[in-house]
VEXDREN-2710 file (C-alpha; in Angstrom, 1 decimal):
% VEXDREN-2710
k/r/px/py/pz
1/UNK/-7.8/14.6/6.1
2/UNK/-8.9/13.0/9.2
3/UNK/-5.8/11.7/9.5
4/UNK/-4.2/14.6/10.3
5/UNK/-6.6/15.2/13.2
6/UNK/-5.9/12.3/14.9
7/UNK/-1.9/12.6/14.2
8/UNK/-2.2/15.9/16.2
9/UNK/-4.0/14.6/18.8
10/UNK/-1.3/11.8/19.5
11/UNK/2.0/14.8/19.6
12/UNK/2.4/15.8/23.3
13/UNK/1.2/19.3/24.3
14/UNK/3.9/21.6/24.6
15/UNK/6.1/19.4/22.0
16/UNK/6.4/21.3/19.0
17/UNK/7.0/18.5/16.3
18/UNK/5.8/18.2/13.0
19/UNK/4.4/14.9/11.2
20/UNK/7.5/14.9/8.8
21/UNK/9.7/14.4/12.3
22/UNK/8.0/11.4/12.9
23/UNK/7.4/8.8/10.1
24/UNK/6.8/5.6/12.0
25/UNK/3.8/7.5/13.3
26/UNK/2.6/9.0/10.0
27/UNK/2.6/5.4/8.2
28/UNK/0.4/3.9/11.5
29/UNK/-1.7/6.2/10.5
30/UNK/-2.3/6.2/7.2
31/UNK/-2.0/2.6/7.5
32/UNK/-5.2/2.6/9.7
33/UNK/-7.1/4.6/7.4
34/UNK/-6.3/4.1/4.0
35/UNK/-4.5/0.7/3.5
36/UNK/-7.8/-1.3/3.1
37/UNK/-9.1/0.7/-0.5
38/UNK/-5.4/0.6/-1.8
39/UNK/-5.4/-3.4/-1.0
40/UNK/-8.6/-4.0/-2.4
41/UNK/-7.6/-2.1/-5.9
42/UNK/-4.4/-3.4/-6.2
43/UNK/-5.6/-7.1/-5.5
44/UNK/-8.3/-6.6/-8.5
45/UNK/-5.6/-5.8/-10.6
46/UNK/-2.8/-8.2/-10.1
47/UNK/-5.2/-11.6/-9.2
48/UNK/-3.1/-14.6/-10.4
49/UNK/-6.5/-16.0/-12.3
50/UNK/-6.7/-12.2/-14.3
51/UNK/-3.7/-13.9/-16.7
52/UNK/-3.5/-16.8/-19.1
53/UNK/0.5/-17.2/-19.8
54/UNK/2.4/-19.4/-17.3
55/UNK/4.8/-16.9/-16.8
56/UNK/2.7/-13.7/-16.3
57/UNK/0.7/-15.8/-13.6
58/UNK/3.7/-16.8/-11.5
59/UNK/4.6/-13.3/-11.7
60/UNK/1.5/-12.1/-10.7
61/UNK/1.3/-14.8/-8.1
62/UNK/4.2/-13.9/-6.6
63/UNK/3.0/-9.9/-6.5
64/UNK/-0.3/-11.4/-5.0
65/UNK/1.6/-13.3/-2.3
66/UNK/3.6/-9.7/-1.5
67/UNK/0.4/-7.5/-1.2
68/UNK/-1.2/-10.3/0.9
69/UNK/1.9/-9.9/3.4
70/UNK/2.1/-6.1/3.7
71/UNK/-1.9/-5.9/3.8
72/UNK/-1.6/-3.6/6.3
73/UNK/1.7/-1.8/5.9
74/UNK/0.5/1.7/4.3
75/UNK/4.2/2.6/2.5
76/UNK/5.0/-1.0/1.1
77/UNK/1.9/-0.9/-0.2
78/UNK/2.7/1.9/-2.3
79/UNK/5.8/0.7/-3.1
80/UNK/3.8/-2.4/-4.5
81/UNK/1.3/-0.5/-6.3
82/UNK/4.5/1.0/-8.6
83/UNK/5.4/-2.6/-9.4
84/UNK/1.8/-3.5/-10.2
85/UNK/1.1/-0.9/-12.4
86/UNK/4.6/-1.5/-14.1
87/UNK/3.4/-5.7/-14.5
88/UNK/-0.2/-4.4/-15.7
89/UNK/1.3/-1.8/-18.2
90/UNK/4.2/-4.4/-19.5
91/UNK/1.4/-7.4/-19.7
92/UNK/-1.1/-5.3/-22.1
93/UNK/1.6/-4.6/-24.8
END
């Protein structure tokens, strides 16, 4: 990926570190390049106005008002995108 490019170009010459060594790094990253089409799919899916039931809309309100925060943080977004998927799943039964 691109990504990975531009990681390598960051290390130091003569450093021999790997991405893995450096996971603050890796998540600025991927956070630059792939946070905006994870936000926008995950805001489609868990839009407070989606749902019709009082409670499923203050939970989804409150998972809205999470994604909004981490926008740009590449790993809680992730981390959202499990609970989402769990919400969607749990609301269609």
């Amino acid at each position: 990926m691109a990504f990975d490019k531009l990681f390598s170009s960051f290390l130091k010459k003569g450093r021999n570190q790997d991405k893995e060594s450096n996971p603050e790094m890796k998540n600025v990253i991927n956070s630059m390049f792939l946070c905006t089409p994870l936000y926008d799919k995950l805001k489609v899916k868990c839009h407070p106005d989606r749902f019709i039931d009082e409670n499923q809309k203050a939970v989804a309100e409150n998972l809205f008002q999470e994604l909004q925060k981490h926008k740009y943080n590449y790993e809680r977004l992730l981390e959202l995108e499990l609970q989402i998927n769990d919400f969607v799943v749990d609301k269609s039964r």
